[in-house]
MMTF fields as JSON, N, C-alpha, C and O atoms, coordinates in Angstrom:
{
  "mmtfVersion": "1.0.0",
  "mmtfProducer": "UNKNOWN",
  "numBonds": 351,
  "numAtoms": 352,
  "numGroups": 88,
  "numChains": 1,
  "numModels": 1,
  "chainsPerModel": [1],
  "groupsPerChain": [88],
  "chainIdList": ["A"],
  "bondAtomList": [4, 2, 8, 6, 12, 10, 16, 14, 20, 18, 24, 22, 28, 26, 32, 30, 36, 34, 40, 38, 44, 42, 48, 46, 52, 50, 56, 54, 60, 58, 64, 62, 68, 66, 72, 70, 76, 74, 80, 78, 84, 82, 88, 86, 92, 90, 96, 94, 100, 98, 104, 102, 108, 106, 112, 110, 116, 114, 120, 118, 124, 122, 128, 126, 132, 130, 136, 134, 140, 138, 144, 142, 148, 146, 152, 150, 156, 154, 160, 158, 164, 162, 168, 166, 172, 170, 176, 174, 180, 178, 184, 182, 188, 186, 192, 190, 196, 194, 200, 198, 204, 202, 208, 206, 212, 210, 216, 214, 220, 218, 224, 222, 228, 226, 232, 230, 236, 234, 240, 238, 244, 242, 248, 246, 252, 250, 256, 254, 260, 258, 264, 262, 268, 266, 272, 270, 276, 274, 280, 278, 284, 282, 288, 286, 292, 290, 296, 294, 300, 298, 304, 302, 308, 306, 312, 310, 316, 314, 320, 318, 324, 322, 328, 326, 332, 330, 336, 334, 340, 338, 344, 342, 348, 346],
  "bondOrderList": [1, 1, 1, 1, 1, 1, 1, 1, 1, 1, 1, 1, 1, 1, 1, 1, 1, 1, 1, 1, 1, 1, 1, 1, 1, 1, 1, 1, 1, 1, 1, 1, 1, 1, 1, 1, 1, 1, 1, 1, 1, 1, 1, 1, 1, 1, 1, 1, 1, 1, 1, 1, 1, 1, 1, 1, 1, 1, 1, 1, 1, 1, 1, 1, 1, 1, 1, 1, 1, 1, 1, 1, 1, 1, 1, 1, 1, 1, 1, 1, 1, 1, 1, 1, 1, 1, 1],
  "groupList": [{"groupName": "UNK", "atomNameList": ["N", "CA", "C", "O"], "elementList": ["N", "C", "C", "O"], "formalChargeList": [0, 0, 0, 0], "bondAtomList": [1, 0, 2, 1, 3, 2], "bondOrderList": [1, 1, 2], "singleLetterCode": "X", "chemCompType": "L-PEPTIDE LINKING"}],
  "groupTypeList": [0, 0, 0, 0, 0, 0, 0, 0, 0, 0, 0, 0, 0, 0, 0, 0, 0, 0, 0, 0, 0, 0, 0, 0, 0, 0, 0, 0, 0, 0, 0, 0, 0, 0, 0, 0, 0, 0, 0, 0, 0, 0, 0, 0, 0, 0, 0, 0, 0, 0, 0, 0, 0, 0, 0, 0, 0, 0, 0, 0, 0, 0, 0, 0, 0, 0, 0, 0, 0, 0, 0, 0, 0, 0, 0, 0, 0, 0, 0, 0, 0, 0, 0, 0, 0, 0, 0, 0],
  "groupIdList": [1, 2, 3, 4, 5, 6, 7, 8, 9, 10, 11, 12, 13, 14, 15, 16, 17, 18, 19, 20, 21, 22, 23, 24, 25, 26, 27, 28, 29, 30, 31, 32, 33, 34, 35, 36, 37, 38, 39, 40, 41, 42, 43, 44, 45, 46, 47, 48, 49, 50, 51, 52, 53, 54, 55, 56, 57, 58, 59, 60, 61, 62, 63, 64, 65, 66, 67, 68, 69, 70, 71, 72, 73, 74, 75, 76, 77, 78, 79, 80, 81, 82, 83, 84, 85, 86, 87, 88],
  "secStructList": [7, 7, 3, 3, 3, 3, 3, 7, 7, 1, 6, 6, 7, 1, 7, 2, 2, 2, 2, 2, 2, 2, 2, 2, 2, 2, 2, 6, 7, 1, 1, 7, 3, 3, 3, 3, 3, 6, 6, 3, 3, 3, 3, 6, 6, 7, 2, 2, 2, 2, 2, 6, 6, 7, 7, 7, 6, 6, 7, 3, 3, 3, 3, 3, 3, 7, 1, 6, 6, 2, 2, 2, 2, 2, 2, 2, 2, 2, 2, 2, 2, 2, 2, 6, 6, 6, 6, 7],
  "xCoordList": [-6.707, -6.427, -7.372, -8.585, -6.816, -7.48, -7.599, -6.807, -8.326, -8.81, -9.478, -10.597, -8.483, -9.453, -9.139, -8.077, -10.177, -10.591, -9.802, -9.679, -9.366, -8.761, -8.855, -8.681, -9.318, -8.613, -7.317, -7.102, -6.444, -5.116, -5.364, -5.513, -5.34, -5.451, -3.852, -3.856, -2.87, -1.943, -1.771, -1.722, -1.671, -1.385, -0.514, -0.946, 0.431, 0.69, 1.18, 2.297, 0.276, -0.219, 1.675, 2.702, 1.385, 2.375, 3.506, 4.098, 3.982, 5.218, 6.59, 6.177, 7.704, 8.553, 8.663, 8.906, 8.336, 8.887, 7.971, 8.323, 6.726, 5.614, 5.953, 6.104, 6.16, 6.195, 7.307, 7.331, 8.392, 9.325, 9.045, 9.948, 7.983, 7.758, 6.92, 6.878, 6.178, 4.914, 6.05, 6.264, 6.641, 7.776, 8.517, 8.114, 9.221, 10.11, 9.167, 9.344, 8.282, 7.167, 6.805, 6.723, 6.477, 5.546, 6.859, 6.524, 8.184, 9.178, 9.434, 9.735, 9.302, 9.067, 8.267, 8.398, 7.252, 6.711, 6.597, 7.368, 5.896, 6.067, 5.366, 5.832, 3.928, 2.802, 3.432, 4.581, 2.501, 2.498, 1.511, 0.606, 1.779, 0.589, 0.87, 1.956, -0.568, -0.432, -1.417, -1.961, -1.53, -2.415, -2.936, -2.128, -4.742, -5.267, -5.226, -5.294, -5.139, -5.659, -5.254, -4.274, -6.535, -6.353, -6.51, -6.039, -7.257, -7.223, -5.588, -5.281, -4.584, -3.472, -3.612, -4.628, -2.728, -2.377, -0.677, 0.294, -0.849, 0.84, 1.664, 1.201, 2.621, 3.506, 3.517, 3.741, 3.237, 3.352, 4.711, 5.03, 5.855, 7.171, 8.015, 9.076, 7.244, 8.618, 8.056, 6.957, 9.257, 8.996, 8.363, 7.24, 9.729, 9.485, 8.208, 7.497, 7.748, 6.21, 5.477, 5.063, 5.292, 4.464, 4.789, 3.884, 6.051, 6.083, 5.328, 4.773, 5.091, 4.701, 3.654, 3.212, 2.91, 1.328, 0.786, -0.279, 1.474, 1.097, -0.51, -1.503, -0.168, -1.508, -1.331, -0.208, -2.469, -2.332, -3.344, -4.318, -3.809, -4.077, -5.679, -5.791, -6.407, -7.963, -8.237, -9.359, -7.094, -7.647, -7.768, -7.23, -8.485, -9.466, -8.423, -8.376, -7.92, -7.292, -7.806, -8.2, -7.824, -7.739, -6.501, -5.617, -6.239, -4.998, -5.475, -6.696, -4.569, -4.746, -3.603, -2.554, -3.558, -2.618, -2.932, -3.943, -1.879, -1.86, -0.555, 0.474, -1.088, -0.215, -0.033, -0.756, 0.886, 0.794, 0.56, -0.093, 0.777, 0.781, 0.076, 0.275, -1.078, -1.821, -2.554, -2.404, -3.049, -3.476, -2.733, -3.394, -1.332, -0.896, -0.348, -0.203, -0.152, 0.351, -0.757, -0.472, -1.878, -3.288, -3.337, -3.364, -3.349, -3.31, -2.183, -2.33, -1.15, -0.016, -0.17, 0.219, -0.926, -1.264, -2.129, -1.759, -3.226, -4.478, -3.694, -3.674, -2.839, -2.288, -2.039, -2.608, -0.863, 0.26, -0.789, -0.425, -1.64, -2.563, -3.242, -3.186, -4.016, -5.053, -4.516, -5.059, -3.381, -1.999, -1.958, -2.177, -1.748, -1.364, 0.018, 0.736, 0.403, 1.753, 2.584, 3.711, 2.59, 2.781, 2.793, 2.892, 2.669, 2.316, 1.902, 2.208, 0.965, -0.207, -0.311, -1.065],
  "yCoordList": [-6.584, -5.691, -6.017, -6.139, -6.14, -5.972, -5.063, -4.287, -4.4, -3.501, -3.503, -3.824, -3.078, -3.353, -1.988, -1.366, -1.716, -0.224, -0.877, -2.051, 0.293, -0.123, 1.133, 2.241, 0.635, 2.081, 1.67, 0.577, 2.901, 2.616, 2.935, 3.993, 1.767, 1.63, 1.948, 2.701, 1.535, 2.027, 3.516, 4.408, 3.926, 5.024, 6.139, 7.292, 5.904, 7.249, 6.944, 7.367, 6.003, 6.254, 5.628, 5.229, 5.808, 5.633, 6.239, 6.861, 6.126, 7.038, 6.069, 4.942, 6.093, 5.767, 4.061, 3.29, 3.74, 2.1, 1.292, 0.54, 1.684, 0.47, 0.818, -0.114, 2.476, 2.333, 1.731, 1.463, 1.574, 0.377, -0.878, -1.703, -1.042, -2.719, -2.988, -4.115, -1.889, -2.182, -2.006, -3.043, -1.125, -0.95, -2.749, -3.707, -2.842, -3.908, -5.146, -5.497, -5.733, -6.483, -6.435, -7.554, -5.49, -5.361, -5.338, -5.506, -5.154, -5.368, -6.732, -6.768, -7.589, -9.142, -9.29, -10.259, -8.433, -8.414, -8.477, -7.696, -9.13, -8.216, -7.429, -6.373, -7.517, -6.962, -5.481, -5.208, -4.649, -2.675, -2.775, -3.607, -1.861, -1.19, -0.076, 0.504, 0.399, 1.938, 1.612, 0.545, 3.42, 3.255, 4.726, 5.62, 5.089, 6.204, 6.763, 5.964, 7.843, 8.578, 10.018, 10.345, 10.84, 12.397, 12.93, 13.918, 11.975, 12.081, 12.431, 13.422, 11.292, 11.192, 9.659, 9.107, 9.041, 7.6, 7.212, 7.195, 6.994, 7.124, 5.512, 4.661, 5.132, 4.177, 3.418, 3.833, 2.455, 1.719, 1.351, 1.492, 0.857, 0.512, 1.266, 1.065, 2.861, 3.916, 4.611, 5.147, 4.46, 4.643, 6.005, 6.472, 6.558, 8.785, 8.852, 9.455, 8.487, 8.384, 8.325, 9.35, 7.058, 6.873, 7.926, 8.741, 8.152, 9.415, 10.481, 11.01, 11.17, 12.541, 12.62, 13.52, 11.157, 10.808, 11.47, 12.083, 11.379, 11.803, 10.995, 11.48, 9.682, 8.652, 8.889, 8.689, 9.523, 9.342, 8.419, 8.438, 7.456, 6.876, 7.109, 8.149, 6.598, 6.531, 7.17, 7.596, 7.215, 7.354, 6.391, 5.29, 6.74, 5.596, 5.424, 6.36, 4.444, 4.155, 2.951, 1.977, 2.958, 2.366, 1.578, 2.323, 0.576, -0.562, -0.81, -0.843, -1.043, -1.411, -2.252, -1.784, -3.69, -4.55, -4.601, -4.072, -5.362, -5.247, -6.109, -5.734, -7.183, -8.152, -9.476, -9.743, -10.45, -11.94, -12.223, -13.266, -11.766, -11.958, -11.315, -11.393, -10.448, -9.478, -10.405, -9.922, -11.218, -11.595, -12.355, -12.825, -12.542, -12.734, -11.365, -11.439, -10.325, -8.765, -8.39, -7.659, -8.459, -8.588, -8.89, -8.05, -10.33, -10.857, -10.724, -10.879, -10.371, -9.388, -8.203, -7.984, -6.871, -6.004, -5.966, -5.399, -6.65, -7.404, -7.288, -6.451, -8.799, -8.747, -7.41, -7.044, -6.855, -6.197, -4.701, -4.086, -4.348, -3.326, -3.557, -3.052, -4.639, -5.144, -5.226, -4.643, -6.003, -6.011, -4.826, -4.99, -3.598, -2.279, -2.704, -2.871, -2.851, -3.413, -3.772, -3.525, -4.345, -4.868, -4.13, -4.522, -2.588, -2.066, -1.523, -0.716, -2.388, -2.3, -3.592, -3.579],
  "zCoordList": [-13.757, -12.639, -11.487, -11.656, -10.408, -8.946, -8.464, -9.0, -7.436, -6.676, -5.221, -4.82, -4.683, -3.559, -2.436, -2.453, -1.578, -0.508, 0.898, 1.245, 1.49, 2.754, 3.335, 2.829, 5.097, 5.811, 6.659, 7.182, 6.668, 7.169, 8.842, 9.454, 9.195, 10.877, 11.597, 12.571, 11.253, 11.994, 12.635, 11.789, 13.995, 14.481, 13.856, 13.846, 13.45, 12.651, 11.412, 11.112, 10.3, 9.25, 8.321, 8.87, 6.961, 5.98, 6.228, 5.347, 7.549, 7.713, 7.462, 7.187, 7.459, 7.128, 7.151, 6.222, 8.857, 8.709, 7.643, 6.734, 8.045, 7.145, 5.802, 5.011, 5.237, 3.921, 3.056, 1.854, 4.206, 3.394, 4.278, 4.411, 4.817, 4.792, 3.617, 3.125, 3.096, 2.085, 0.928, 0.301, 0.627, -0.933, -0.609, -1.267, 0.102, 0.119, -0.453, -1.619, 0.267, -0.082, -1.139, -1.645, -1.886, -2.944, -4.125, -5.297, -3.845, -4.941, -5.765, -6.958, -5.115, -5.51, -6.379, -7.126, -6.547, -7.737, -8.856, -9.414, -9.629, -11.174, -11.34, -11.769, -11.098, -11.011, -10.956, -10.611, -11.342, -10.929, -9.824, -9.75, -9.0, -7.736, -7.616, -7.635, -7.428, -6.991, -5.848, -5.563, -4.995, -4.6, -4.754, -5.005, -4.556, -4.907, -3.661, -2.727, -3.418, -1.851, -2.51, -3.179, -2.003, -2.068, -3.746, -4.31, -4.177, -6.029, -6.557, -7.22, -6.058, -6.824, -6.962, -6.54, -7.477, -8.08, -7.877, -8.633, -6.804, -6.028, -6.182, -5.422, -6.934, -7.497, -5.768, -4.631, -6.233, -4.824, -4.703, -3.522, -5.528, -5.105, -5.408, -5.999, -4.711, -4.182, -3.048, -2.899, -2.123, -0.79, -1.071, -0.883, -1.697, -1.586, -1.954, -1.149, -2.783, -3.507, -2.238, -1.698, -1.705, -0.611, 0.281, 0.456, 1.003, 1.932, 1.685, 2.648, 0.012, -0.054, -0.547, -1.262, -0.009, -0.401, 0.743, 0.672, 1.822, 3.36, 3.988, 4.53, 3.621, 4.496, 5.4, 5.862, 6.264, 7.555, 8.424, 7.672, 9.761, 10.298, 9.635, 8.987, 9.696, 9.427, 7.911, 7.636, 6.896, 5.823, 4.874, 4.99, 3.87, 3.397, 1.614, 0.816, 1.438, -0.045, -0.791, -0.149, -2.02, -3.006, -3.375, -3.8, -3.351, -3.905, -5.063, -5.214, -6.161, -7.825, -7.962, -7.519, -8.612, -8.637, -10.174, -10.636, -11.048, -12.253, -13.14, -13.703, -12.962, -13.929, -13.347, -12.387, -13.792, -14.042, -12.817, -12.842, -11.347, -10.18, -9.069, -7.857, -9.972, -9.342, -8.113, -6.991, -8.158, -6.693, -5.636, -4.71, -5.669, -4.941, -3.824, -2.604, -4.601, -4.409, -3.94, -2.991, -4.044, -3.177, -1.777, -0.878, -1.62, -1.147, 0.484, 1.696, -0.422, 0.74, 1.197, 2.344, 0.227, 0.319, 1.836, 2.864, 1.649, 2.495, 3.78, 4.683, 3.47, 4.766, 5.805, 6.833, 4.981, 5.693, 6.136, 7.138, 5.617, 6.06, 7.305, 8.426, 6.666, 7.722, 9.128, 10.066, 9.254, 10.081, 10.736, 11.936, 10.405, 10.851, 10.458, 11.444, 9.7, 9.602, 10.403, 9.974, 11.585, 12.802, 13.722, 14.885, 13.284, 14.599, 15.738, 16.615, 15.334, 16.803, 17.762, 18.735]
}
């Protein structure tokens, strides 16, 4: 398992478009991801999940990757955050 801390820089946070750019992305997977925020453990490849996590802009999460491909799902994770998910 991988792990890695992020703050969510995009302006208004895990709301609909990024969280199906991050679900869509992260489906290719085999790997499992979650992510932690607010002491829950929220399924990373479901959107509704992510919606009623309610990330909003400057909060601080935990990514957990987990299986044959865990650092490549990393590695994208990385990206597409760091990114603001394109939009900024």
């Amino acid at each position: 398992m991988v792990s890695k801390s992020f703050t969510i820089k995009n302006k208004m946070g895990l709301h609909m478009r990024p969280a199906n750019v991050f679900v869509t992305a992260m489906t290719k997977y085999e790997s499992e991801i979650f992510i932690q925020f607010g002491g829950k453990k929220i399924n990373g490849k479901s959107i509704m999940n992510i919606m009623a996590g309610c990330i909003k802009c400057g909060s601080d999460i935990v990514v957990e990757c987990e299986g044959p491909d865990e650092e490549a799902m990393m590695a994208e994770v990385s990206e597409l955050i760091e990114s603001g998910f394109g939009e900024e």
